[in-house]
SEFIZA-3560 file (N, C-alpha, C; in Angstrom, 3 decimals):
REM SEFIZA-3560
<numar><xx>-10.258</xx><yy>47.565</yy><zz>-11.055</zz><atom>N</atom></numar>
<numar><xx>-10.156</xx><yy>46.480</yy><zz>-10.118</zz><atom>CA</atom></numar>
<numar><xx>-10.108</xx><yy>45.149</yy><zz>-10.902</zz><atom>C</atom></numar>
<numar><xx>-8.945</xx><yy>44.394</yy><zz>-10.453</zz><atom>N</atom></numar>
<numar><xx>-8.992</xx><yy>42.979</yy><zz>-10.980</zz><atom>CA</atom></numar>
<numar><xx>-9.409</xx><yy>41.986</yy><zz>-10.409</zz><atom>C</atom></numar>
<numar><xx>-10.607</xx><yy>40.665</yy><zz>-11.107</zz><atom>N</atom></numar>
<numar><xx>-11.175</xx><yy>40.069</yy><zz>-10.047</zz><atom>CA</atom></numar>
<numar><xx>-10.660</xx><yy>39.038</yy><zz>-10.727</zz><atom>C</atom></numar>
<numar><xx>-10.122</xx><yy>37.587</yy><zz>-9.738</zz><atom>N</atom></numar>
<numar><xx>-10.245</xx><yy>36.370</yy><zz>-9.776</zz><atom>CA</atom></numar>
<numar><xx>-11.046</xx><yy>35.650</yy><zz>-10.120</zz><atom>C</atom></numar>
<numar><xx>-10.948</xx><yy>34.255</yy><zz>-11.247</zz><atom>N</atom></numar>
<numar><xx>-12.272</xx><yy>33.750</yy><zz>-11.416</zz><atom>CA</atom></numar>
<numar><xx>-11.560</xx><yy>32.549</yy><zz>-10.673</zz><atom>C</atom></numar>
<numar><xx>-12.186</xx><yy>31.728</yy><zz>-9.926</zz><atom>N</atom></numar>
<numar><xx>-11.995</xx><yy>30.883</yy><zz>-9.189</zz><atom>CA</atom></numar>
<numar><xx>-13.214</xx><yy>29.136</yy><zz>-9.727</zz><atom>C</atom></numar>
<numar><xx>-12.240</xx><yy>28.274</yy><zz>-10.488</zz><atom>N</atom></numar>
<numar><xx>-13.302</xx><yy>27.054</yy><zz>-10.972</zz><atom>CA</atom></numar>
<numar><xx>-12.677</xx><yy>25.819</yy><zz>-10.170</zz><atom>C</atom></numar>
<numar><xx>-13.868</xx><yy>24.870</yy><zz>-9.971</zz><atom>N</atom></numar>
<numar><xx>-13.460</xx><yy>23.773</yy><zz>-8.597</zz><atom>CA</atom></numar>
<numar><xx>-13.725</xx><yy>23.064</yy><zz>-9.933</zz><atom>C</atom></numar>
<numar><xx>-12.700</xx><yy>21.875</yy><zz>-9.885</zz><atom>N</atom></numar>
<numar><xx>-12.749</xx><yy>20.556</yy><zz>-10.818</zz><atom>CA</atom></numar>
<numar><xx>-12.875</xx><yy>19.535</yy><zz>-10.269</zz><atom>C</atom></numar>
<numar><xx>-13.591</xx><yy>18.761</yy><zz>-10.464</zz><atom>N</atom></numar>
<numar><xx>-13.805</xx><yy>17.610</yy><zz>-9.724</zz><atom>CA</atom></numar>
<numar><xx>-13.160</xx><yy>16.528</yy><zz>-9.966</zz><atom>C</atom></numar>
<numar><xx>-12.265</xx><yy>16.098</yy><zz>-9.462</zz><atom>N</atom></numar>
<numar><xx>-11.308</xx><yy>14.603</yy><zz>-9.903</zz><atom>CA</atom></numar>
<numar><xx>-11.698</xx><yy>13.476</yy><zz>-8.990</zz><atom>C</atom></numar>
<numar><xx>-11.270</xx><yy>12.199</yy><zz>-9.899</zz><atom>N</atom></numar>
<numar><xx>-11.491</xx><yy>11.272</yy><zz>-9.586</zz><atom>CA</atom></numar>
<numar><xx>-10.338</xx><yy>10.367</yy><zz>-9.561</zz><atom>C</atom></numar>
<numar><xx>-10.039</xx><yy>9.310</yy><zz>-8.379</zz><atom>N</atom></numar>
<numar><xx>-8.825</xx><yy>8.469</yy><zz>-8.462</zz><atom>CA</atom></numar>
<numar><xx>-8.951</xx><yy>7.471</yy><zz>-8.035</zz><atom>C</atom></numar>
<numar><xx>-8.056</xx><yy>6.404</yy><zz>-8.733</zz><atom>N</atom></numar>
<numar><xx>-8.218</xx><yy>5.031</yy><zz>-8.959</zz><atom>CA</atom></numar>
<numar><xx>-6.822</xx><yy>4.367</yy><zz>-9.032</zz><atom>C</atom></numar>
<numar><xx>-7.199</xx><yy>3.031</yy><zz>-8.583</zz><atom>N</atom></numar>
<numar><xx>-5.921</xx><yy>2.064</yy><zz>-8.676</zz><atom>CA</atom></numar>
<numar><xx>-5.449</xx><yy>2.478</yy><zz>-10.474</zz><atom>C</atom></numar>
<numar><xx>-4.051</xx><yy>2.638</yy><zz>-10.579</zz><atom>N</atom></numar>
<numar><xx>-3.761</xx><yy>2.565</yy><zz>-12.199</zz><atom>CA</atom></numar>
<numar><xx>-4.265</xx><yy>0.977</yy><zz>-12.750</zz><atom>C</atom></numar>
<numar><xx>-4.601</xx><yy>1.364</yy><zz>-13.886</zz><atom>N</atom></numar>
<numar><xx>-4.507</xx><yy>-0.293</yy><zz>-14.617</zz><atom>CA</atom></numar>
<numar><xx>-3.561</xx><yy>-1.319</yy><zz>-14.708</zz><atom>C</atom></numar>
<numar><xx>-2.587</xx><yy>-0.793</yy><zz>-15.005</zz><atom>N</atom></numar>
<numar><xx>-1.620</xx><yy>-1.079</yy><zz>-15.679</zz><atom>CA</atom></numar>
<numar><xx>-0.685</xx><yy>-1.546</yy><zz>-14.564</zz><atom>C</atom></numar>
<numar><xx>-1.259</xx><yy>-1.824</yy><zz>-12.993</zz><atom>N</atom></numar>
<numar><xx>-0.263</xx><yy>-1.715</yy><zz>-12.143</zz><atom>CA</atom></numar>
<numar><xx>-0.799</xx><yy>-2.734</yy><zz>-10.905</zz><atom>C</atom></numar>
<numar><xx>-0.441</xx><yy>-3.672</yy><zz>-10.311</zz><atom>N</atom></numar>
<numar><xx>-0.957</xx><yy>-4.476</yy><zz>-9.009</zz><atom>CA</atom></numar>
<numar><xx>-0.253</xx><yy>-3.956</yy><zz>-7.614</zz><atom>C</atom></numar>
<numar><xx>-1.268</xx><yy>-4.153</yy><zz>-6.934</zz><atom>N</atom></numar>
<numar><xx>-1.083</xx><yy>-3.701</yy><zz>-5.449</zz><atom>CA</atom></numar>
<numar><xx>-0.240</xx><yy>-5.268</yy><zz>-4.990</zz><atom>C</atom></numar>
<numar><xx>1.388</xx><yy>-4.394</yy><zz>-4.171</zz><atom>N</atom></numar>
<numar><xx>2.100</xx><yy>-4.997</yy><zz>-3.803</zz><atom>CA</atom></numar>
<numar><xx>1.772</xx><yy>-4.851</yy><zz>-1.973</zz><atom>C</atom></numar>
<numar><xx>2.473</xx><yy>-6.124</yy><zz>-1.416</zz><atom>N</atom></numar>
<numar><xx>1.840</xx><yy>-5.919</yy><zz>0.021</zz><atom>CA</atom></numar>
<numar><xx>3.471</xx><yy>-6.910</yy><zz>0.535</zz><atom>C</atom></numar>
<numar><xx>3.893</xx><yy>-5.852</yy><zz>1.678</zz><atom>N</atom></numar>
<numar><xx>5.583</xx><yy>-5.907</yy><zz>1.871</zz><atom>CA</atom></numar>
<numar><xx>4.841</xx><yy>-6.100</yy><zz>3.786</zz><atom>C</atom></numar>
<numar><xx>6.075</xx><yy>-7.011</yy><zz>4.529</zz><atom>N</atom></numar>
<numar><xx>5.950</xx><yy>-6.605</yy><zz>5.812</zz><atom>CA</atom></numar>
<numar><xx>6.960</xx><yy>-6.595</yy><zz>6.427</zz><atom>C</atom></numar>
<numar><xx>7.766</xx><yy>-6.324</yy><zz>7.613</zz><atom>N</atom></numar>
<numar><xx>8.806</xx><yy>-6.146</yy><zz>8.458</zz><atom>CA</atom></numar>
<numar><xx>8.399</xx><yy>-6.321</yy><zz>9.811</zz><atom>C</atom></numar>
<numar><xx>9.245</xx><yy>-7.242</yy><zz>10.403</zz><atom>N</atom></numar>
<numar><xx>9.340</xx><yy>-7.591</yy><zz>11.677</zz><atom>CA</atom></numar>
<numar><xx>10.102</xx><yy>-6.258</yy><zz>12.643</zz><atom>C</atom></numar>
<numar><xx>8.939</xx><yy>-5.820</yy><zz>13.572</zz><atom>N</atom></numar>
<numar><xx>9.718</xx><yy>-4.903</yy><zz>14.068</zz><atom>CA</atom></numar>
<numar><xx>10.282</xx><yy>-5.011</yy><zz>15.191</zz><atom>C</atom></numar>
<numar><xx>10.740</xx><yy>-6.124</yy><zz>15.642</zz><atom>N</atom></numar>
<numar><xx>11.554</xx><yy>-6.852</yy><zz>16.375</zz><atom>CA</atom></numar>
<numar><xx>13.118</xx><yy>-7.231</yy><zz>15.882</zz><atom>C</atom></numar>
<numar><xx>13.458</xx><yy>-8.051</yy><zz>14.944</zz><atom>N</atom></numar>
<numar><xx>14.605</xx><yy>-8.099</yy><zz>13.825</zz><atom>CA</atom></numar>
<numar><xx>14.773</xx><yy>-7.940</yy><zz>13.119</zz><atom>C</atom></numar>
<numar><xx>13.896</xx><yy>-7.056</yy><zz>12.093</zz><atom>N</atom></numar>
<numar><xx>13.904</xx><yy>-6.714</yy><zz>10.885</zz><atom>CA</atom></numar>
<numar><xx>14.071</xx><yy>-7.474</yy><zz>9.974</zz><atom>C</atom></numar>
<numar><xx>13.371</xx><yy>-8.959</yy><zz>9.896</zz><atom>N</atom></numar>
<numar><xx>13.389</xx><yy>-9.710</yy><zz>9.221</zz><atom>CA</atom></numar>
<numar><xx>11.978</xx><yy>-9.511</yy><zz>8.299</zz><atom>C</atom></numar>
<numar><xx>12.158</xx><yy>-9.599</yy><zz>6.812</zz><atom>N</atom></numar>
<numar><xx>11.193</xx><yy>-9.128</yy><zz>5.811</zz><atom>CA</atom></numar>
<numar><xx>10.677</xx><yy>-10.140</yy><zz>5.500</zz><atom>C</atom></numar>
<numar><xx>9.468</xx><yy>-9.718</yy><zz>4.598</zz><atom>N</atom></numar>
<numar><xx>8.346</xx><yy>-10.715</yy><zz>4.139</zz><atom>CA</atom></numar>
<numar><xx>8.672</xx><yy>-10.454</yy><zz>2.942</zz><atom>C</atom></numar>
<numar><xx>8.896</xx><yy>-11.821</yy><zz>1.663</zz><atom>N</atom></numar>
<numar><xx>8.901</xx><yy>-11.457</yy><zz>0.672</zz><atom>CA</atom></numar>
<numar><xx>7.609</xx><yy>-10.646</yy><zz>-0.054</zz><atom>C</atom></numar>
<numar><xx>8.240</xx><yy>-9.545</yy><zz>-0.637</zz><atom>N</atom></numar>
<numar><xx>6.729</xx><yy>-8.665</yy><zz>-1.786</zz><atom>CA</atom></numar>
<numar><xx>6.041</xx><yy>-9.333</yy><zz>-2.563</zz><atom>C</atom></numar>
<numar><xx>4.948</xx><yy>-8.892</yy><zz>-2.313</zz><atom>N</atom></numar>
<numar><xx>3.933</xx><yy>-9.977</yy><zz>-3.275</zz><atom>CA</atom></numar>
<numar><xx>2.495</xx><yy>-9.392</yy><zz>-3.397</zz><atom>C</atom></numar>
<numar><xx>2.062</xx><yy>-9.757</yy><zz>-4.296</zz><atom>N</atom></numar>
<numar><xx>0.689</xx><yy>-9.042</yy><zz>-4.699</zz><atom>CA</atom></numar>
<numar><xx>-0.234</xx><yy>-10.122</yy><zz>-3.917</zz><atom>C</atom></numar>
<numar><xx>-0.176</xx><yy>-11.252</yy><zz>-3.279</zz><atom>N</atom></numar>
<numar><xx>-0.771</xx><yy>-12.177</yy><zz>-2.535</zz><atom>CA</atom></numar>
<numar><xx>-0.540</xx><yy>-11.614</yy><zz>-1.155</zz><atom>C</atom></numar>
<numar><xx>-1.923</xx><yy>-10.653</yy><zz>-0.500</zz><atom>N</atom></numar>
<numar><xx>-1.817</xx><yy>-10.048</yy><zz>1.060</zz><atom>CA</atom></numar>
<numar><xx>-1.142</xx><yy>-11.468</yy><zz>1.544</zz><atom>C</atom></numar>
<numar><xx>-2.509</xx><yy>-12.313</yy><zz>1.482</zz><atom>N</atom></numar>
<numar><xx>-2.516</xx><yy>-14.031</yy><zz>2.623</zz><atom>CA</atom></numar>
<numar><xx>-1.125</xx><yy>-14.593</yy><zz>2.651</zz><atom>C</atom></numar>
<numar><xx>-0.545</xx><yy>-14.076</yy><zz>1.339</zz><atom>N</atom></numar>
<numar><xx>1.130</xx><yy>-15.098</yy><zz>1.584</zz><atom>CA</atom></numar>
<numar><xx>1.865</xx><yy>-14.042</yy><zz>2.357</zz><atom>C</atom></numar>
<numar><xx>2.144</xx><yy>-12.652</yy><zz>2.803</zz><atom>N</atom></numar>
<numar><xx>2.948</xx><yy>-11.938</yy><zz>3.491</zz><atom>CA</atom></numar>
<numar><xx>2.370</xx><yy>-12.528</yy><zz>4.821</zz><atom>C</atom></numar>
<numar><xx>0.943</xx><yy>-12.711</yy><zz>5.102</zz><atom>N</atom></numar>
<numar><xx>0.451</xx><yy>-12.713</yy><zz>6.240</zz><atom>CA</atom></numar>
<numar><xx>0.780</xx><yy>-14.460</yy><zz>6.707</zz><atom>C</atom></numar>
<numar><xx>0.973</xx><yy>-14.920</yy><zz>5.846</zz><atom>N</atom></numar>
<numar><xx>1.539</xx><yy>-16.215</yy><zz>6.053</zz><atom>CA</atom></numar>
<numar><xx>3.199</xx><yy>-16.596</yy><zz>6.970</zz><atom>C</atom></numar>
<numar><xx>3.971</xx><yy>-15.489</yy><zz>6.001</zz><atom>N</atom></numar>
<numar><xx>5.368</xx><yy>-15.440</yy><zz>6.447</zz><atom>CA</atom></numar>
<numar><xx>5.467</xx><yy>-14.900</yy><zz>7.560</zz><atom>C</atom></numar>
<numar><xx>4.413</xx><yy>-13.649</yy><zz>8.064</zz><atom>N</atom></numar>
<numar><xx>4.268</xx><yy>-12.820</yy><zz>9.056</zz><atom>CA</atom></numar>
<numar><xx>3.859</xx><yy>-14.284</yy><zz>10.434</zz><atom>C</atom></numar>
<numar><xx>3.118</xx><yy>-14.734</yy><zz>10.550</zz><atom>N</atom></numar>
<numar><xx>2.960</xx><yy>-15.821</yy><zz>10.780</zz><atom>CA</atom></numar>
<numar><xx>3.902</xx><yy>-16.811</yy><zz>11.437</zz><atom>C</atom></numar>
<numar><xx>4.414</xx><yy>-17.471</yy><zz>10.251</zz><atom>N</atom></numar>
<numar><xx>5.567</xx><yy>-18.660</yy><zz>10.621</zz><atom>CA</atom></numar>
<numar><xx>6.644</xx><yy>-18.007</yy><zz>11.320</zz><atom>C</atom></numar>
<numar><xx>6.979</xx><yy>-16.721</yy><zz>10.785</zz><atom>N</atom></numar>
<numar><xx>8.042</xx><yy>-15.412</yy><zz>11.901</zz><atom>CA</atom></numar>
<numar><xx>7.817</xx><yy>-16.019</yy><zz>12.704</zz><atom>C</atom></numar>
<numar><xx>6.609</xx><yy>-15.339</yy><zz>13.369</zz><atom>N</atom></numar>
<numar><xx>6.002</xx><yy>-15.469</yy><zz>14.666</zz><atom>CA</atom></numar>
<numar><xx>6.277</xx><yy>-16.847</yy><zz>15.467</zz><atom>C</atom></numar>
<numar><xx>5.964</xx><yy>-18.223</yy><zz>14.840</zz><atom>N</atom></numar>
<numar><xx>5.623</xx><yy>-18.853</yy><zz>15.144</zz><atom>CA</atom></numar>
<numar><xx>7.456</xx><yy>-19.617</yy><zz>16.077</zz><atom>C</atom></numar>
<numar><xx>8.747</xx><yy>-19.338</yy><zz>14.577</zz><atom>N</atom></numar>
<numar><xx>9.488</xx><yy>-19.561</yy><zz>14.648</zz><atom>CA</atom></numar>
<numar><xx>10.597</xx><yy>-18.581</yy><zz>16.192</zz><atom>C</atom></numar>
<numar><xx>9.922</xx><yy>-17.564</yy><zz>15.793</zz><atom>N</atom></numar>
<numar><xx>10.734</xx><yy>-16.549</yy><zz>16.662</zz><atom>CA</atom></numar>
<numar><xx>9.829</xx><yy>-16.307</yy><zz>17.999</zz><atom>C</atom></numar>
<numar><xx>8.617</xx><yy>-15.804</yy><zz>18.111</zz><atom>N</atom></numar>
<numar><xx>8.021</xx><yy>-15.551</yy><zz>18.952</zz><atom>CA</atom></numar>
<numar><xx>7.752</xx><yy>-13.863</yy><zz>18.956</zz><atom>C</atom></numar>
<numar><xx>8.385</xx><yy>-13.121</yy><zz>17.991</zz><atom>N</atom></numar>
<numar><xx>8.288</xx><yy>-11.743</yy><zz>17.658</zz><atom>CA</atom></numar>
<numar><xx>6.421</xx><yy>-11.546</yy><zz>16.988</zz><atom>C</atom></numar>
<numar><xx>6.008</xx><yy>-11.090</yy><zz>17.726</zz><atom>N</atom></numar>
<numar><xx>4.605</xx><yy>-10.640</yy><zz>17.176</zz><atom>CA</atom></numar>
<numar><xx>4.374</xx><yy>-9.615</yy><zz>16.237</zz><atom>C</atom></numar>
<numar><xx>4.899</xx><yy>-8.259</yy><zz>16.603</zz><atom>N</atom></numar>
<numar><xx>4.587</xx><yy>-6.957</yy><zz>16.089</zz><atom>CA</atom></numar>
<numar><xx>5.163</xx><yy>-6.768</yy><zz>14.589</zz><atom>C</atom></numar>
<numar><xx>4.808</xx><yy>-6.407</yy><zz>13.491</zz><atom>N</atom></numar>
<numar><xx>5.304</xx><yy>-6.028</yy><zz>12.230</zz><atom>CA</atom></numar>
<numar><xx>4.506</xx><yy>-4.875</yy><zz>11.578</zz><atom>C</atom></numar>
<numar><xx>5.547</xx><yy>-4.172</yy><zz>10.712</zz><atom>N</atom></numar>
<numar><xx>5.015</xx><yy>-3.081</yy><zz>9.901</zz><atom>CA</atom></numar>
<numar><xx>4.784</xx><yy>-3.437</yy><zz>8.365</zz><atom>C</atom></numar>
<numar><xx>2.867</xx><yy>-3.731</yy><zz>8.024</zz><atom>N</atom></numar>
<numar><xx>2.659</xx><yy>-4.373</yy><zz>7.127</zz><atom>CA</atom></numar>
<numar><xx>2.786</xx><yy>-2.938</yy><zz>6.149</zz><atom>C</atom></numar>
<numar><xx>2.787</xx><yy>-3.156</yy><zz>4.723</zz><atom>N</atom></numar>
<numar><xx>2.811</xx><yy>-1.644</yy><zz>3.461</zz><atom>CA</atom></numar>
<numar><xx>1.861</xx><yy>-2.233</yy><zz>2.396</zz><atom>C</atom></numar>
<numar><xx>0.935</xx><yy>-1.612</yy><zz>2.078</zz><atom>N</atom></numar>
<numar><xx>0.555</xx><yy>-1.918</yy><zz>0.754</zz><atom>CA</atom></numar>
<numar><xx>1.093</xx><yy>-1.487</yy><zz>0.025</zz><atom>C</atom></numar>
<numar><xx>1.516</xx><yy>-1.363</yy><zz>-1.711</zz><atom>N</atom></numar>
<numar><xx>1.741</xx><yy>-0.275</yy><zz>-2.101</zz><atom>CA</atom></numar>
<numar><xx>0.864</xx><yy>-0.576</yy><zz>-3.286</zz><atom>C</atom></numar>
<numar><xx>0.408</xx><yy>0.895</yy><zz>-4.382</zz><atom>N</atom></numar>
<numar><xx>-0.405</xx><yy>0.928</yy><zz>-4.993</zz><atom>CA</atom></numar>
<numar><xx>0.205</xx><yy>2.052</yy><zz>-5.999</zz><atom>C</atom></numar>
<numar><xx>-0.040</xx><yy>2.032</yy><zz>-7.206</zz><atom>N</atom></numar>
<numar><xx>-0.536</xx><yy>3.117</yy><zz>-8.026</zz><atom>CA</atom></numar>
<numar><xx>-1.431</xx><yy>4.131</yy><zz>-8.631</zz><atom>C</atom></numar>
<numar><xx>-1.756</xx><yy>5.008</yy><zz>-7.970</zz><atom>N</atom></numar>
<numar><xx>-2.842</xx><yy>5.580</yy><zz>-8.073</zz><atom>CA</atom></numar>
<numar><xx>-2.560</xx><yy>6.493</yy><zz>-9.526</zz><atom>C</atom></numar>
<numar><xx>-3.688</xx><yy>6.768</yy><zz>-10.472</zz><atom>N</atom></numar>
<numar><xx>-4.092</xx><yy>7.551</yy><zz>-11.658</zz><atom>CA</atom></numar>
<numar><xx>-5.220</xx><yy>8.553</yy><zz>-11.125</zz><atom>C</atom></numar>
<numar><xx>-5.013</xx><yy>9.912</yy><zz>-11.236</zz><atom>N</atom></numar>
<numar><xx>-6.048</xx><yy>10.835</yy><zz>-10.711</zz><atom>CA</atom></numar>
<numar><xx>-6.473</xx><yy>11.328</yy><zz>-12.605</zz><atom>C</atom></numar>
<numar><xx>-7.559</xx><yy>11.625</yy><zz>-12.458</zz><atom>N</atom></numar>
<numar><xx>-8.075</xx><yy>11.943</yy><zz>-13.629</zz><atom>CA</atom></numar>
<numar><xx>-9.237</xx><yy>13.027</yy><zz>-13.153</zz><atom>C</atom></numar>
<numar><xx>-9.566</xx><yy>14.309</yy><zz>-14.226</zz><atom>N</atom></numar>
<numar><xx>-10.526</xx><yy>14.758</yy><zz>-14.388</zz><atom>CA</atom></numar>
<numar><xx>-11.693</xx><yy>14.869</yy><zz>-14.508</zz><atom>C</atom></numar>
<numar><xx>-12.768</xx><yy>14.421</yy><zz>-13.262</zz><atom>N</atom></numar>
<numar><xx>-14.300</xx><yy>13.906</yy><zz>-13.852</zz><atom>CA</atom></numar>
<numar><xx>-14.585</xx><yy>14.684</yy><zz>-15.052</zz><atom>C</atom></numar>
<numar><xx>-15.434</xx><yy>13.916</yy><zz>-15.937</zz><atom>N</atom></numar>
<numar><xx>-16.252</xx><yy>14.560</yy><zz>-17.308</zz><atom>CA</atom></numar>
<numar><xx>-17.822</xx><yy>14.950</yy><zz>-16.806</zz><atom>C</atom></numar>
//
């Protein structure tokens, strides 16, 4: 009889270093974009004046990120 050895590894994950969280938004009314930027407050700014200019409320905000998964020691 052949038995399986079965080992649980425990990982850990993190923003990469080497990398900044970008933050993108879209008007989902005209599809008018927010320039990308690692500054949330300035998308939420443009998101904003949109608004203010158009009267379109609703948008699809994105963070994006790089994640590094590594092996706990």
């Amino acid at each position: 009889m052949t038995r399986a050895v079965l080992r649980y590894v425990t990982h850990w994950i993190t923003q990469h270093p080497d990398t900044d969280v970008t933050f993108e938004a879209e008007c989902l009314h005209c599809g008018c974009t927010a320039h990308p930027s690692e500054d949330g407050a300035a998308v939420d700014i443009e998101c904003m004046s949109h608004t203010r200019r158009s009267g379109h409320q609703g948008f699809r905000r994105v963070c994006t990120s790089f994640a590094l998964v590594a092996r706990a020691e």
